[in-house]
C-alpha positions as CSV (number, residue, x, y, z in Angstrom):
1,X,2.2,21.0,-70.9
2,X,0.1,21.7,-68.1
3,X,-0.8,18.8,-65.8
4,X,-4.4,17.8,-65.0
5,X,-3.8,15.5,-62.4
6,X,-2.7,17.0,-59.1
7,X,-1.9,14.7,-56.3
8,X,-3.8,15.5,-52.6
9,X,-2.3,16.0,-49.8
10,X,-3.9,15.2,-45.9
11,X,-6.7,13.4,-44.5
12,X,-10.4,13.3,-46.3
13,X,-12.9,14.0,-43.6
14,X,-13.7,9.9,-43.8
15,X,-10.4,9.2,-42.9
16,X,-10.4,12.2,-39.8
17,X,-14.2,10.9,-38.3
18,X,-13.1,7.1,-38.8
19,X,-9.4,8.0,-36.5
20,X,-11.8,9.9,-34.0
21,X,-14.0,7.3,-33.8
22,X,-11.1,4.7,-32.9
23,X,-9.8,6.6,-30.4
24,X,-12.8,7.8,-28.1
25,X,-13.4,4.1,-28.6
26,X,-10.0,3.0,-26.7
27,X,-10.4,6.7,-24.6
28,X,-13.9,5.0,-23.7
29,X,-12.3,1.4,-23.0
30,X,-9.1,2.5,-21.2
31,X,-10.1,5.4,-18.7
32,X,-12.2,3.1,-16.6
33,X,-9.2,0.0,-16.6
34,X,-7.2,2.5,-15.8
35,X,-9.2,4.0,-12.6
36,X,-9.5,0.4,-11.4
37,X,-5.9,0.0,-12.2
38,X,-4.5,2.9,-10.0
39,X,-6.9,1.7,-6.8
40,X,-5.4,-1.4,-6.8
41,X,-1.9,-0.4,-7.0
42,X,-2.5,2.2,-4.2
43,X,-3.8,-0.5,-1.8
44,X,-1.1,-2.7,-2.8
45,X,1.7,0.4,-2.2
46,X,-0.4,0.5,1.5
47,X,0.3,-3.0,1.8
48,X,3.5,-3.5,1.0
49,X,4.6,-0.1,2.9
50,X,3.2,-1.9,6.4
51,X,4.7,-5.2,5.8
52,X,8.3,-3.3,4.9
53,X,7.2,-1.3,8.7
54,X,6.9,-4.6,10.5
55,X,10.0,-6.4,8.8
56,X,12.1,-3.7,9.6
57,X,11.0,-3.4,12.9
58,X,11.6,-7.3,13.6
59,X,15.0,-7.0,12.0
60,X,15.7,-3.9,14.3
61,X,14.8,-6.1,17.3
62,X,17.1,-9.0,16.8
63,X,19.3,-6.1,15.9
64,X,19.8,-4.5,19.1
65,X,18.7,-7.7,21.0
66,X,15.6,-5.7,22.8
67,X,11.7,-5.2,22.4
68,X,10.8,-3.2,19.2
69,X,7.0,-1.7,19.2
70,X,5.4,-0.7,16.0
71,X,2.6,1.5,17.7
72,X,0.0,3.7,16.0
73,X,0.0,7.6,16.3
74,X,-2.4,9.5,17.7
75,X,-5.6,9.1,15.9
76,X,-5.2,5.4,15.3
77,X,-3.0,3.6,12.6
78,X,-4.8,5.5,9.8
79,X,-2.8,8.1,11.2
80,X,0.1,5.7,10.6
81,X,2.4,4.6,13.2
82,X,6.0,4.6,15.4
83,X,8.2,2.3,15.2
84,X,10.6,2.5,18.4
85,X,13.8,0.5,19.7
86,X,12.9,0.2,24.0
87,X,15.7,1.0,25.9
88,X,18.6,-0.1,23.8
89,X,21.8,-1.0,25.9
90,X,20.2,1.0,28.6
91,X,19.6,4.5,26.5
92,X,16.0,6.0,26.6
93,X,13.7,4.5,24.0
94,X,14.8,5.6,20.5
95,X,12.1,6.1,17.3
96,X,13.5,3.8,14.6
97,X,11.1,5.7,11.9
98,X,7.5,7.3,12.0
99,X,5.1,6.2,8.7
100,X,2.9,9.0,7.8
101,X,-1.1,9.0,7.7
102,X,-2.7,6.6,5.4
103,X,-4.6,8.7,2.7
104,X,-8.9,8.7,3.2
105,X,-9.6,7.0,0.6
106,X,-7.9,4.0,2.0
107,X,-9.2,2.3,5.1
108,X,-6.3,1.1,7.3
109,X,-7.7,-1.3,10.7
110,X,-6.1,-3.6,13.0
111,X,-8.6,-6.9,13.2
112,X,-8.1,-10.3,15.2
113,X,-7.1,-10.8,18.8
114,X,-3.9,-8.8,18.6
115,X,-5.2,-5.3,18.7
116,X,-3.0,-1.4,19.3
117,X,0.7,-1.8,19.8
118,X,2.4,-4.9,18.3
119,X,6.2,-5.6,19.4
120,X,8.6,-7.3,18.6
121,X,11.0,-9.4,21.2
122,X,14.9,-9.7,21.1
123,X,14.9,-13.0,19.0
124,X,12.4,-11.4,16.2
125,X,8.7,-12.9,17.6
126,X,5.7,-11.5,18.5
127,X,5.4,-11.1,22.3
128,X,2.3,-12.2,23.5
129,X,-0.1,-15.3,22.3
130,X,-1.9,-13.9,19.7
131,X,-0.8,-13.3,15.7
132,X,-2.4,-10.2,14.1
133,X,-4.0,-8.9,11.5
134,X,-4.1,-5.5,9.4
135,X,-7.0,-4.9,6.7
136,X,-6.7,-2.3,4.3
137,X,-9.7,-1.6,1.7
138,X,-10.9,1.2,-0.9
139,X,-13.8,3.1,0.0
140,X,-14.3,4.0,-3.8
141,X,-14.4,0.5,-5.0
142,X,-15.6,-2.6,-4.0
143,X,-13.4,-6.1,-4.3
144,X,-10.1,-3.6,-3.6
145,X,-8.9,-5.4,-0.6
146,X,-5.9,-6.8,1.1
147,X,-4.6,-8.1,4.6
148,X,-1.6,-7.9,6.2
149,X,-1.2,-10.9,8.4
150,X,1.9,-11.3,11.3
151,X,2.3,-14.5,12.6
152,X,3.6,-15.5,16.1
153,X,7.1,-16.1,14.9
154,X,7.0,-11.8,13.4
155,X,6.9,-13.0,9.6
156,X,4.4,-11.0,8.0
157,X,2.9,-11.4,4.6
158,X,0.2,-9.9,2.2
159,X,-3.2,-11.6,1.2
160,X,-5.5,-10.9,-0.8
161,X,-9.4,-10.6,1.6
C-alpha cells in the first residue's frame, strides 16, 4: 500500500517572511541602543581611566613622601598626560607612567580654577588652594557627559554633568 499522505519538511514561506520580519524588527530596535550604549561606556572607560591616573598618583606621593605631578603632554591633556615622582630621596625626577591620547571623538578639558599641572604633596593633597575639575564629553552625541572632580584633600571622583 502506497501512502497518500506525505509529511513536509522546513519552513512555508509565511513562516520564513513572519521570522524576517521579527528580526529586522529587533535589528531595527537594538542597533541604535546599542550605538548609544558603546558612547557611554567609552566616556565612562575615559573617566574611570583618569580618576585611576590621579589615585595612583596620590598614592605614589604619600609613597615616596615627595610631590607627585600628573601633567599633560604636549598638545594638552587630550594628548593624555605624565605622571612623575619629583626628586625622590634626592634622584632626578622619575615618570611613574604616561596615559596615552584620548581618542577624537572624546573631548578631554581641564575646567575650574585649578588649571595645567595638578600635584600631589607628600601627605596625598592637592598643593595649592584650589580643587579641580576634568570634563570629558562625546562629540557624536549629546547628554554623553561626565566630570572628574579632585578635591583639596586629592580624592577624586566621577559625576555625571
Amino acid at each position: 500500500m502506497r501512502k497518500l499522505h506525505v509529511k513536509n519538511r522546513g519552513f512555508s514561506l509565511i513562516e520564513l517572511i513572519i521570522t524576517l520580519l521579527i528580526g529586522s524588527i529587533l535589528l531595527a530596535w537594538g542597533i541604535p541602543n546599542y550605538r548609544d550604549f558603546k558612547i557611554r561606556k567609552h566616556v565612562t572607560d575615559v573617566a574611570n581611566q583618569t580618576v585611576y591616573s590621579l589615585s595612583f598618583a596620590r598614592a605614589e606621593a604619600v609613597r615616596y613622601g615627595t610631590n607627585v605631578t600628573v601633567a599633560p603632554n604636549a598638545g594638552g591633556w587630550q594628548s593624555g598626560w605624565t605622571i612623575t615622582a619629583i626628586g625622590v630621596d634626592g634622584n632626578p625626577d622619575r615618570v611613574l607612567a604616561v596615559q596615552d591620547p584620548i581618542d577624537s571623538i572624546v573631548t578631554f578639558s581641564q575646567t575650574g580654577p585649578l588649571s595645567g599641572t595638578v600635584t600631589f604633596n607628600r601627605i596625598g593633597g592637592l598643593t595649592g588652594s584650589n580643587a579641580g575639575r576634568f570634563d570629558i564629553t562625546n562629540s557624536e552625541a549629546t547628554g554623553v557627559n561626565k566630570s572628574v572632580l579632585i578635591s583639596l584633600n586629592g580624592t577624586s571622583k566621577v559625576v555625571k554633568l
